[in-house]
Structures are given as structure tokens and as C-alpha cells.
C-alpha angles and dihedrals in degrees: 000000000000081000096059100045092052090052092039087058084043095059091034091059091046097054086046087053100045090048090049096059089036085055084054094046091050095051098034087066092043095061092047093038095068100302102111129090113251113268127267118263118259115248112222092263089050096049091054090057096050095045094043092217133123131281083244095045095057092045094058097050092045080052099055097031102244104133130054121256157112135264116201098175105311097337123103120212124188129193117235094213095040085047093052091045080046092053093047096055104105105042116186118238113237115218100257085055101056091040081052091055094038087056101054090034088063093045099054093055113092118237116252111198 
């Protein structure tokens, strides 16, 4: 009988284990999922940093309006996710892609003979 109850607390501790780490999984991909609250704006100095790019660089892309962000007075805010969209803008076709749209390109037109 000694024998039962201590494999009974065995399996009770498992299971109790096992539904603890489910529980962190579980919030762990609802945080990640949506869950979390949008970033902060970056402030100028921290855009720089993220950016890596010069003082002059950012100004004159704030200036001419190149560049997406915020102005609150005198203060300029930036977006992280609007900057990396910003920053993936003008991809750069690989080989295979522009022989892929050549190709089908070519074979829409109509022959004219």
C-alpha cells in the first residue's frame, strides 16, 4: 500500500509539471501572437541607432520628406515597424526573378507575324 501512494504522488507531481510548462507555452505564444501592446516610437537619437546612419543623413530625409515619421514641436518620432517597411521598399530582384517575369512576360504577348 506504501508502495501506491508514493506512485500515485509521483504521477501527481508529473502531471503538475507537464500543465505548468503547458500554462508558459501557452502564454508565451500569446504574448508573441498579438497580444502585446505596439511598440514605443523611436525618438531621433534612437533612430539613428537603429538605422545606423548619420545625424545629416536623417535630417535630410525628415526635410524632404523621404522618410516616414512623426513631428510632435520640435521633436521627431519614427515607427520601428513603419522604418523597416521603409527600408524594404526597393528590393532588389535576384536573376532567377527577372528571368521568371521575362519569361512569362514573353509568353503573354501575343505573336504578331
Amino acid at each position: 500500500m506504501d508502495l501506491k501512494f508514493s506512485l500515485d504522488e509521483a504521477i501527481r507531481a508529473i502531471v503538475k509539471e507537464e500543465n505548468t510548462l503547458l500554462l508558459n507555452k501557452i502564454k508565451d505564444l500569446l504574448n508573441s501572437a498579438g497580444g502585446a501592446m505596439p511598440s514605443k516610437p523611436l525618438s531621433f537619437n534612437e533612430t539613428l541607432e537603429y538605422l545606423s546612419v548619420s545625424k545629416s543623413f536623417l535630417y535630410k530625409k525628415t526635410s524632404s520628406a523621404q522618410i516616414p515619421h512623426s513631428k510632435r514641436g520640435k521633436r521627431l518620432f519614427f515607427e520601428k515597424s513603419v522604418l523597416d517597411s521603409w527600408l524594404l521598399e526597393n528590393k532588389v530582384r535576384t536573376v532567377s526573378e527577372i528571368k521568371d517575369l521575362a519569361n512569362t512576360f514573353l509568353s503573354s504577348k501575343k505573336r504578331c507575324v
